[in-house]
C-alpha positions in Angstrom: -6.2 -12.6 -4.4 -6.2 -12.5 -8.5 -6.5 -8.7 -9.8 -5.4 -6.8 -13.0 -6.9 -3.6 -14.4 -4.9 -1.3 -17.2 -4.5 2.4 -16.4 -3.6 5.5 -18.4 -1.2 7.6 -16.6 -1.5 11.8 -16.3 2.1 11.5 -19.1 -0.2 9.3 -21.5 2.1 5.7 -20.8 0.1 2.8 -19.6 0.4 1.4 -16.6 -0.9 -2.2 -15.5 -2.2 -3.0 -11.5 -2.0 -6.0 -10.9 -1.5 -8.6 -8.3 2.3 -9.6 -7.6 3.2 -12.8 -7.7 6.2 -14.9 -6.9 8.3 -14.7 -9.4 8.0 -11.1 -9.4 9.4 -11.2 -5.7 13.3 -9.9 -6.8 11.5 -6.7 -8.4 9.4 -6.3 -5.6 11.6 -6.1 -3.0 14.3 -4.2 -5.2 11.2 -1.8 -5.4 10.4 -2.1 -1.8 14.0 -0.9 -1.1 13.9 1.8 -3.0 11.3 3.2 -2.2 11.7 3.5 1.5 14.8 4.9 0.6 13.2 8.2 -1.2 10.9 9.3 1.6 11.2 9.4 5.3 6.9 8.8 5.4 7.7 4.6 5.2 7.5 2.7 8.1 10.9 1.4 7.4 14.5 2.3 6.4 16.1 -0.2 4.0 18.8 -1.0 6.2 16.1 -2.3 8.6 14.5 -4.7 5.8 16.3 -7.7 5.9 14.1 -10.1 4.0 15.5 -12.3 1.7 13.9 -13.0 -1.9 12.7 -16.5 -1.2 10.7 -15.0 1.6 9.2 -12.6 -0.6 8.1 -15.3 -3.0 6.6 -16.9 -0.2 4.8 -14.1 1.3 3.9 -13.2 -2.8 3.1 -16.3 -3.2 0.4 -16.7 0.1 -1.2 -12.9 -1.3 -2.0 -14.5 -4.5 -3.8 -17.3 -2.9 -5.2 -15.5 -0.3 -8.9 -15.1 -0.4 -9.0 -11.8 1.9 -5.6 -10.5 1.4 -3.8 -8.5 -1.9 -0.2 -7.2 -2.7 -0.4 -4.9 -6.0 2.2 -3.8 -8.1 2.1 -1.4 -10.8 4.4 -1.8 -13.5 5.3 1.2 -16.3 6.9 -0.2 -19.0 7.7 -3.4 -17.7 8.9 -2.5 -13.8 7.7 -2.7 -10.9 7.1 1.0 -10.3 5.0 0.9 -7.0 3.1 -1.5 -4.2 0.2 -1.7 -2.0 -1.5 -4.1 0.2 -4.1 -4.8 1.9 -3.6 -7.2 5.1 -6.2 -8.4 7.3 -6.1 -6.7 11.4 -8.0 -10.3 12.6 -9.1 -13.9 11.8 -11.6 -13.8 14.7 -14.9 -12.4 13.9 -14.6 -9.2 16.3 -12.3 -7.7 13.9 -12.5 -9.5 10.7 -14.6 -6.7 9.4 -11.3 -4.4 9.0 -8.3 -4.5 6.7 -4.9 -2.6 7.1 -3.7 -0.5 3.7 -0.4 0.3 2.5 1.6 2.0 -0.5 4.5 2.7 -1.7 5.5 3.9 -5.2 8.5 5.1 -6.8 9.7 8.8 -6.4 10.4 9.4 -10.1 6.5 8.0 -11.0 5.0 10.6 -8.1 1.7 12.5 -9.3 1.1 10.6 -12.4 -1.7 8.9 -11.1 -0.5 5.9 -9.9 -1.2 6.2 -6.3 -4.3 6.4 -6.7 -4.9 4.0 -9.0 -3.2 1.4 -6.3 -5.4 3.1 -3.4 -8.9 2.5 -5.5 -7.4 -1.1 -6.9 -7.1 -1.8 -3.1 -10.2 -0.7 -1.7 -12.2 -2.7 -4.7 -9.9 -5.6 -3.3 -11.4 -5.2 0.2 -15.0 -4.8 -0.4 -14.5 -7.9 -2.9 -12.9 -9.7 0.5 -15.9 -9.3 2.4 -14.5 -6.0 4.3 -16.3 -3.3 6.0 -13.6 -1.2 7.0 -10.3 -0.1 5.3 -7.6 1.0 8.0 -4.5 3.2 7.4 -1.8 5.2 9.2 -0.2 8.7 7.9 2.5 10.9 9.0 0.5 14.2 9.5 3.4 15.9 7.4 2.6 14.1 4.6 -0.2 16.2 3.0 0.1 14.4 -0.1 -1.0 11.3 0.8 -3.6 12.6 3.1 -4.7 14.7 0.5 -5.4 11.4 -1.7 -6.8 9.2 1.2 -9.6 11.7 1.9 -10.3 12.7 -1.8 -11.2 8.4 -2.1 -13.3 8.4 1.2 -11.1 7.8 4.3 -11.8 9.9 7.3 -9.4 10.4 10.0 -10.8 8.9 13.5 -7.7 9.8 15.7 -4.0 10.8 16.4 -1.1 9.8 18.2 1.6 12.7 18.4 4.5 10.5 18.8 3.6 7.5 16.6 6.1 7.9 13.8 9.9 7.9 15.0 11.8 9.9 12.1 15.7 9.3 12.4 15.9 12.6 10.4 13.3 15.0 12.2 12.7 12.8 15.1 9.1 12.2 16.5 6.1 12.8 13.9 2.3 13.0 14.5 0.5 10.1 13.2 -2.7 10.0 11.7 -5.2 7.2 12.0 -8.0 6.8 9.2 -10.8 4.7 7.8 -12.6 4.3 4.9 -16.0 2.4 5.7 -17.2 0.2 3.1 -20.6 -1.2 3.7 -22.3 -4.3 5.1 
């Protein structure tokens, strides 16, 4: 999927969203490894992420032609500063209606905007895929982003109180939420 949009950050700098593509995979994943390395929130630590950067060309390289499925970057001064995503829950038509989200971004870029500006680039990505439903997954501790996700629309539909496995503070609440879209 093909998207770019300019953004003026809360500090004044511009910031471009656009789609990754493959030759951007080294930053990416530099980026994805950082990232997950400044907040315990991530589904991941980055001694877990083993992928190589020919597989994340690959995987760059399917989002860009995907019809129904996005990776975003947002790059500050030329780098890769932040990533989201949105990835389809089903091919078969009882679930193609839905769409999973995800974000990451940079510790030293928090509050400037940016997360949002990924989280509303996403969402137009999904309703221009054809989806009716956005999906995500929070750690209840993590007011920020839950603060965000319901300030663009999602609602939280249910929780599971040992979804998130922390190897710092051990299990976490989840929280399940859904931003619905339209027919």
């Amino acid at each position: 999927m093909i998207f770019s949009k300019e953004i003026r950050l809360k500090d004044g700098r511009s910031c471009t969203i656009r789609n990754a593509v493959a030759e951007d995979a080294r930053e990416v994943l530099d980026d994805f490894i950082l990232t997950h390395s400044e907040t315990d929130y991530l589904s991941s630590y980055p001694d877990e992420i083993n992928i190589t950067v020919e597989k994340e060309a690959e995987f760059l390289r399917a989002r860009t032609e995907s019809p129904d499925e996005a990776e975003l970057i947002a790059v500050v001064d030329g780098n890769v500063v932040g990533c989201a995503g949105i990835d389809r829950i089903g091919r078969h038509y009882k679930m193609s209606h839905r769409a999973n989200f995800g974000i990451s971004i940079e510790k030293a870029y928090w509050g400037l905007g940016i997360g949002r500006a990924l989280t509303e680039s996403c969402i137009e990505c999904a309703k221009n895929a054809g989806y009716t439903q956005v999906e995500l997954e929070a750690v209840a501790d993590n007011g920020h982003a839950l603060n965000l996700y319901e300030s663009v629309g999602f609602v939280e539909f249910g929780r599971n109180p040992r979804g998130f496995r922390s190897r710092i503070t051990g299990y976490n609440e989840l929280v399940y939420m859904r931003l619905e879209l339209g027919e």
